[in-house]
N, C-alpha and C positions, 0 to 999 in steps of 0.2 A: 414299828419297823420289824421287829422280831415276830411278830403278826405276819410277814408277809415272807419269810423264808421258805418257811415248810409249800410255798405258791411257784417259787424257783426250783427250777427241773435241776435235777439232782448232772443232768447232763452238761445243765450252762456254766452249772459251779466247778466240774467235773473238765470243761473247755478252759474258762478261764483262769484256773488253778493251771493246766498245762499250759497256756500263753504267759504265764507269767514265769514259770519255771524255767520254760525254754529260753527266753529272753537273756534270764537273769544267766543262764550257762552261756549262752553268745554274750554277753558284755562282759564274763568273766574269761570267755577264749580269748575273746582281744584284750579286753587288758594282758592279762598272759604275754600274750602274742604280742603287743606293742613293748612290753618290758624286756622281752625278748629282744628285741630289735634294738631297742634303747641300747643293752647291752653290747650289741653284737658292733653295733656305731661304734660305742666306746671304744673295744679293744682293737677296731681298725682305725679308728683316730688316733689314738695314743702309738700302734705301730707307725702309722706315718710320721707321726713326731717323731719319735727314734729316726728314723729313716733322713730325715732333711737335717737332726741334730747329727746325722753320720756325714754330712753335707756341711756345715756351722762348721765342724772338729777342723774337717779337711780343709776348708778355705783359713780359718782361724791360723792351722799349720802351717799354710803355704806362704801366709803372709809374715808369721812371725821369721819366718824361713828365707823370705827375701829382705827384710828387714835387720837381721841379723847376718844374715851374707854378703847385704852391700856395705854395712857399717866395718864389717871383717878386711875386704878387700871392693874397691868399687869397681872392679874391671868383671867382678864373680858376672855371670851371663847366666839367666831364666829363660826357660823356652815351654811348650807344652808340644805333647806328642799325641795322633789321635790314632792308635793300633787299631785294626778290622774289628778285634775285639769290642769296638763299641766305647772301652773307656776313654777317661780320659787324663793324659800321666803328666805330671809335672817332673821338670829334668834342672837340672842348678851343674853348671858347669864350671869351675872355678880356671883361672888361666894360665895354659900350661898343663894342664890335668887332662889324660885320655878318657879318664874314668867320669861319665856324672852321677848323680845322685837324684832321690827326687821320691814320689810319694804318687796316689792318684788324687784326683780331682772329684768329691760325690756330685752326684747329680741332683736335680730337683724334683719330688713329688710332690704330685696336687691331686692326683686322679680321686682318691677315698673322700677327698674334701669336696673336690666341683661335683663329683655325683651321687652325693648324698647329703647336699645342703640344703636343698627343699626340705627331706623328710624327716630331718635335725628340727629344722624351722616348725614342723608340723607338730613334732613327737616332745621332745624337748628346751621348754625357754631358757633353759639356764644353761646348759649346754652350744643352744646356737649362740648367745652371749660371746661364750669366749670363742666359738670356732669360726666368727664372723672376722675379726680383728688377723688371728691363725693365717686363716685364706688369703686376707691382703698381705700378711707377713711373707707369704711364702712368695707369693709378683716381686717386693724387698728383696728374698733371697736372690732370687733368679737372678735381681737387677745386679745382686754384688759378682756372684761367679758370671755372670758376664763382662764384666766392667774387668773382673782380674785377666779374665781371658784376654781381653780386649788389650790392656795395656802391656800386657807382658808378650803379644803375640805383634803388636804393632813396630814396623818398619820405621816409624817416623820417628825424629832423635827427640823431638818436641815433646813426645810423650813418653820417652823416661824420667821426664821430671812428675810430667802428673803421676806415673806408677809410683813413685815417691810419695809423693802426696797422700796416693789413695791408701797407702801403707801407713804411713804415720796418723792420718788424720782422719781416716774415715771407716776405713772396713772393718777397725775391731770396735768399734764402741757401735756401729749398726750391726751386726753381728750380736753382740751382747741385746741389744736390744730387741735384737728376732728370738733369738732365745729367751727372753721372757717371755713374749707374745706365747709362741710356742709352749713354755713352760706352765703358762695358768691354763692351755687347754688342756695338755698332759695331767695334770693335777685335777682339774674335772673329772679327766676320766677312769683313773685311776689312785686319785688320792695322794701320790706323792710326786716328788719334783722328778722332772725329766733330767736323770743321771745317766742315762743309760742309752746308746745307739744304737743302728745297727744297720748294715752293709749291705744286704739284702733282706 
């Protein structure tokens, strides 16, 4: 074999010494370049967990809130109020009282999740792991801040007993539960537990 080198054009060796080098720089750009991205998922994932745990806090508050307002006095009155502003305020009127009181309401994000769950799926398997379970948590969320809306906004006398209901027996212990979901993707992406919120 070493008999037939010196028969190889100094050119071919000379070609395919550059097709392998080349190569090896492109599969080193994308890696790069994929880790790159990996990363960049992360810290928009783990911001949207902050973001829907600024959302958890506030339902969490609203409930302890009416829960402790109607055991205080049961005539206390909940309402929500929806300013141009976009938000949306929760108000606790007690009776007799000019003054209310009250907190806002967070909303729900999904956007970083629904459009970037393919390329999770593609880029990292342990990752899309926990941020598959995340995404259905967040549909959960939606469903509780609607449900609270729903019964504290409702006309019908029938359903102040369920708002009772969904106060004592259901919205904190799913709530807890959304926040763990939430919590093992935050911890993926960042390594430590989701302590921290945030409002925007």
């Amino acid at each position: 074999m070493y008999e037939l080198l010196p028969l190889i054009p100094v050119t071919v060796v000379a070609a395919v010494s550059l097709f392998a080098l080349r190569e090896s720089l492109e599969w080193l750009r994308r890696y790069r370049g994929e880790e790159r991205k990996k990363q960049a998922l992360r810290i928009l994932l783990a911001r949207e967990c902050e973001l829907n745990y600024w959302t958890i806090k506030s339902i969490r508050h609203i409930v302890e809130t009416i829960r402790e307002e109607s055991a205080a006095n049961p005539q206390t009155t909940f309402s929500f109020i929806f300013p141009k502003s976009g938000k949306t305020l929760f108000r606790v009127k007690e009776p007799g009282m000019e003054i209310t009181v009250g907190s806002s309401l967070g909303n729900i994000h999904r956007d970083v999740m629904s459009k970037n769950l393919l390329d999770v799926a593609q880029l990292d398997k342990r990752l899309f792991e926990v941020l598959q379970p995340a995404y259905d948590a967040v549909s959960d969320l939606e469903n509780v801040r609607s449900d609270l809306l729903y019964y504290v906004t409702s006309e019908d006398d029938q359903e102040a007993d369920l708002l009772m209901e969904f106060v004592e027996n259901f919205a904190i212990s799913e709530l807890e539960r959304i926040h763990a979901v939430f919590n093992a993707l935050y911890l993926e992406c960042c390594g430590n537990a989701l302590t921290k919120s945030r409002i925007r």
